[in-house]
N, C-alpha and C positions, 0 to 999 in steps of 0.2 A: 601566528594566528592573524585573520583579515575577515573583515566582513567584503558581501559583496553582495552589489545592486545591478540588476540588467533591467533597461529602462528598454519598453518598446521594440523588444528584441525580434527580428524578421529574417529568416531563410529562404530562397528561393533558389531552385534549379531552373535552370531554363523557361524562366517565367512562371513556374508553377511555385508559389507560396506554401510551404511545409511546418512552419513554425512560424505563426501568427499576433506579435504584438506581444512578448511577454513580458510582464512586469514583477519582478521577485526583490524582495529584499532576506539577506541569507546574515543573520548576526555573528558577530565571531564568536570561536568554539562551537558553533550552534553543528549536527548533526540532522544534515537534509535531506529525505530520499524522495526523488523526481521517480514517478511511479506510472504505468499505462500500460496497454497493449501494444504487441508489435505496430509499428510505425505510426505512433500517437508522437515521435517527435523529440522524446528525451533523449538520447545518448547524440544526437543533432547538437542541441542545445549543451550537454557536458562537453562536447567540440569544441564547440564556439566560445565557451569559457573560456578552454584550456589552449585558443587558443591554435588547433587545429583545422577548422571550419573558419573561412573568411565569413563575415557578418554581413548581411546584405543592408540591412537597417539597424538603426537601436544605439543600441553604449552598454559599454560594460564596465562597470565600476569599481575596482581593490582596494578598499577601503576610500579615501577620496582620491583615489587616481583613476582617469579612464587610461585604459587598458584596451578599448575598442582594438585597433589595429597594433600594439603593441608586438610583437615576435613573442612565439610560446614560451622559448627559453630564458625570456628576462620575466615572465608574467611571478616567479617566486611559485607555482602550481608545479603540483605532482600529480600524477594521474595511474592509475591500477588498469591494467586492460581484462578483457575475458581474458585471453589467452594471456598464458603466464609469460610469453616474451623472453624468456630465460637463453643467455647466452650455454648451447649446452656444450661448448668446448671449455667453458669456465668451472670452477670450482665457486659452491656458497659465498664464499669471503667475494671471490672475484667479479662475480657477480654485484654482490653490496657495492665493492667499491668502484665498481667503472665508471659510473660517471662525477666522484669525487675527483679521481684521475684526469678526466677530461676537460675539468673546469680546475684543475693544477691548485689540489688544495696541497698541504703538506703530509707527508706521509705519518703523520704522529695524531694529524688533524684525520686524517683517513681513519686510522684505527680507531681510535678512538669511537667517533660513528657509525663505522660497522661491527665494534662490540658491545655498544650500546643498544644499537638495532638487535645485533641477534640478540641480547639480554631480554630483551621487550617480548622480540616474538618466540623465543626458546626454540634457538635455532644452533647456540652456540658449540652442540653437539656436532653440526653436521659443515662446522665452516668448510672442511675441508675435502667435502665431498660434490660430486658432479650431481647436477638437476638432475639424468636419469635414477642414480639411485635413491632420491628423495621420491616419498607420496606428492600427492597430488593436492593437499593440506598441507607440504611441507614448502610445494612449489608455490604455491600461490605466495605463504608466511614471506618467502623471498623474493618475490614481487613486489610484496608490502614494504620489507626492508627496502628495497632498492628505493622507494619514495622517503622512509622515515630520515634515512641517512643525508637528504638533501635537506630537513629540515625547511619544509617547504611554507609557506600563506595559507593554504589550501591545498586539502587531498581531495583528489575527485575517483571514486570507482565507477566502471562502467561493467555491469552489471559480473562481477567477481567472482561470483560463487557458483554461478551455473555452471561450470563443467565438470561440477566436483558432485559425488552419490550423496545420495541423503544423507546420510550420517555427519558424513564428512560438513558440508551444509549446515547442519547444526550446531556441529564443531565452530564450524568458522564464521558464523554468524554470534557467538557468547565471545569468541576473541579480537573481535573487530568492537562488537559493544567493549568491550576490557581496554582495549587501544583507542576507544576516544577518551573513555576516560581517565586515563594514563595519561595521555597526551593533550588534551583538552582542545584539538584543533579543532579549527571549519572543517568538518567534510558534506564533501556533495557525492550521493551514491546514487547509481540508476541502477534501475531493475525494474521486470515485470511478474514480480514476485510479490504478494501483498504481506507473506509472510515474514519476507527480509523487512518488507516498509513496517510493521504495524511492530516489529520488535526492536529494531535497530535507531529508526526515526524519533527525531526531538519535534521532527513537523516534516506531515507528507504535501508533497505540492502532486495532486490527482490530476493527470494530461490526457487529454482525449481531443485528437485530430490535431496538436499542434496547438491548444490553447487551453491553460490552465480551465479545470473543470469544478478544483476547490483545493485550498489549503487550510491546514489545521494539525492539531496533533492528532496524534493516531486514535488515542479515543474521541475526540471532537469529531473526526470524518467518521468513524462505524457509527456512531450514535446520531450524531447532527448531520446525514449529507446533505447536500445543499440540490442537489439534482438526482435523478435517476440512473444518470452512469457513473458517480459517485457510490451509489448507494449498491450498485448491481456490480461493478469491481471489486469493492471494499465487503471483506466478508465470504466464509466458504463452511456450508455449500452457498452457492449464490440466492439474494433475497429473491423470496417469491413475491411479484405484484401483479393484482389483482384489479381489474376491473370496476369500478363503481361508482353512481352519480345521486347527488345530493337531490334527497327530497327536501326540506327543509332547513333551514337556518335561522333560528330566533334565538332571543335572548340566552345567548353561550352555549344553547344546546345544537349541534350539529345530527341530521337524520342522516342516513346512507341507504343504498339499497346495493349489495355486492351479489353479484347472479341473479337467478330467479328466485331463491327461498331464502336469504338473510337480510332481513332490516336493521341495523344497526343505531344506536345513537350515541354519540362521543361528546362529555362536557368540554367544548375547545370555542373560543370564539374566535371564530375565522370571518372576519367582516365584507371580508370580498368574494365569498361564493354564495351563489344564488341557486334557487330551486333549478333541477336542471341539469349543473354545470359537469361534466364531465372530471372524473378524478381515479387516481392509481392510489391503491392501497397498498405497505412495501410491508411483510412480513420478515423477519427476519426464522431461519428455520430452526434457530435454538428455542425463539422463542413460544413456540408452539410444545405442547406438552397434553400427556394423557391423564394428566393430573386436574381437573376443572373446579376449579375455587370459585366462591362468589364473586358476581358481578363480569367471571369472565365472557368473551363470544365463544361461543361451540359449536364447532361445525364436524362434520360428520364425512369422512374422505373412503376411497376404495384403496387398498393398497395394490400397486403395481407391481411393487420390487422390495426387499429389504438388504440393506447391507449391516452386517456384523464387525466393527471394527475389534472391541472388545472394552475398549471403556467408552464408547460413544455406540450409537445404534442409528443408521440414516436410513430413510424409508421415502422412497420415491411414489406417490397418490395422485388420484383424479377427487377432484372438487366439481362437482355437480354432475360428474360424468366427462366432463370435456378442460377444465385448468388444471396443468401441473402442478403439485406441490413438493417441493424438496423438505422433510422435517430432517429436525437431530435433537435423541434424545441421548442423555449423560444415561451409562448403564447399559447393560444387555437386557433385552427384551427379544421373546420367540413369538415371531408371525408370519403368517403365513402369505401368499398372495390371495388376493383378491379379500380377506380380511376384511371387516369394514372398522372404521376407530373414531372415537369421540375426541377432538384436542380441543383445550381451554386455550384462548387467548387474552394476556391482557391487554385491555384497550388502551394502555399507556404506551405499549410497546410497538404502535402503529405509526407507520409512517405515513403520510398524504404526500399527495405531490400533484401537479395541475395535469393539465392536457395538454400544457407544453413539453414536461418532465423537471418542472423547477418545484422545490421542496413549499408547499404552502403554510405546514405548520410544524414546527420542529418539536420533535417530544417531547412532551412535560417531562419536567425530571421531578418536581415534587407536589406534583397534581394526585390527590389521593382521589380523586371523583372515579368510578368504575364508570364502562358501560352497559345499561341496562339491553340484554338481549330480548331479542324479538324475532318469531316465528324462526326460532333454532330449529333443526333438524337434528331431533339427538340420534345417535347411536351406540353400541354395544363394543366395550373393548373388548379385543379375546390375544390373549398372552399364552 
């Protein structure tokens, strides 16, 4: 196990800058998942760890050794690819042990870690079988092994799981959580999977364009993000935001006007907006409901679309005629299109964020103040 620091870390191809200044500090044992859309920059950056990708700028640090230009094979790092990499003229065992072999352990030193490995990932069944006749859960499990076996500083995945079906997925997503904490190592995992991040993660580092966008744990980022493409990543279906600019701000009470027919006011004191100032509202779509309790906002949508999942119900609407809204309610519910639906919102449950896209006031978590609505537009649920 090793902690590791990348100070000021910089990529460039041909003068074009890809990974921009990153500064991470990773605790040992800690379980990291570096997370974003295509070419935001992370499996760049799991390179340059491991060691793959020369470092244009920056330092890289294993616990207090830099490691910058170090060769991958003394760095003590293991790394999982997508593709399972499997020698398939090899047999399981042979597999595990090739590159104990290559680095001239002893052969008693050999077995011993690849029956240890396959003991871990219950593989022990199939030592003696060729990668074709293993699944595709079973091939990765052997991928994994061939890293446990070296007893590595740091396991790094680049993005593991994607080539394997759903199921499989979720399989191998409960056994990778089971193997940190068996094994208690550093690992660094990339994906662009928010699901692998928000279950797997001890703490997400959110990438967008090649510069960290927010770190935190997984609840700290769905709850508290710190920007807009924090907050529009993290979370599915994706947050709906909304349009809206402050009429007033006095003594802790905040006005809002969102569209033409909702006025709002939110007990928050937010000292730096002024009448005027331009602001996005971030719903999240669980938190909307046809259920309206005191003090919530109610607003009144068209329905578009419904999907039926069977314990979830999502319903795609127009707000005011012309904003999208994505809800999701727990439960089956029957409607129709064009329907019209009253949802309660709590005004705790609301996010702000500027005209830049930077978070201006983060959710009360134990603000009991409601918002009192104004000029709601009610409507008629029909189930």
């Amino acid at each position: 196990m090793a902690s590791l620091t990348l100070r000021n870390l910089v990529k460039s191809y041909d003068q074009n800058e890809t990974v921009h200044g990153i500064n991470l500090d990773i605790q040992t044992g800690e379980f990291v998942v570096l997370v974003g859309p295509s070419g935001c920059g992370k499996t760049t950056i799991l390179r340059m760890i491991a060691g793959l990708e020369a470092v244009t700028s920056g330092s890289i640090h294993i616990d207090d050794q830099d490691v910058t230009h170090t060769a991958a094979s003394k760095r003590g790092i293991a790394m999982v690819f997508q593709s399972y990499a499997l020698y398939p003229h090899m047999t399981v065992r042979n597999n595990l042990s090739f590159g104990l072999k290559n680095m001239r352990y002893s052969k008693q030193h050999i077995a011993q870690e690849v029956d240890h490995a396959a003991d871990i990932l219950q593989l022990s069944d199939y030592l003696d079988r060729l990668p074709s006749h293993l699944s595709g859960g079973q091939r990765q499990r052997v991928a994994i092994g061939r890293t446990i076996v070296r007893d590595p500083k740091i396991f790094l995945f680049d993005e593991p799981l994607s080539n394997l079906d759903a199921e499989l997925r979720v399989q191998m997503r409960h056994e990778l959580g089971k193997l940190h904490r068996k094994l208690k190592s550093t690992m660094i995992y990339v994906t662009h999977d928010q699901v692998e991040a928000m279950t797997l993660a001890d703490r997400i580092v959110v990438l967008d364009s090649g510069k960290i966008a927010q770190t935190g744990t997984p609840l700290a980022i769905y709850n508290h993000p710190e920007n807009i493409f924090t907050a529009s990543f993290i979370g599915s279906p994706k947050i709906n935001l909304l349009p809206g600019e402050v009429i007033t701000n006095h003594q802790g009470r905040l006005q809002l006007t969102v569209g033409p027919d909702i006025a709002i006011g939110l007990t928050r004191e937010i000292p730096t907006l002024k009448p005027g100032d331009k602001v996005t509202l971030g719903l999240r779509p669980e938190h909307m409901t046809p259920t309206v309790n005191h003090g919530d906002i109610t607003i009144n949508v068209v329905l578009d679309e419904v999907e039926t999942l069977g314990d979830s119900t999502y319903i795609y609407a127009k707000l005011f005629g012309e904003i999208d809204l994505r809800i999701k309610l727990q439960g089956q519910y029957s409607f129709k299109d064009s329907d019209r639906l009253t949802l309660g919102i709590d005004p705790r449950d609301i996010l702000l964020f500027d005209a830049g896209g930077t978070a201006i006031d983060p959710r009360p978590e134990n603000n009991e103040s409601r918002l009192a609505p104004q000029n709601d537009v009610k409507g008629q649920r029909q189930t």
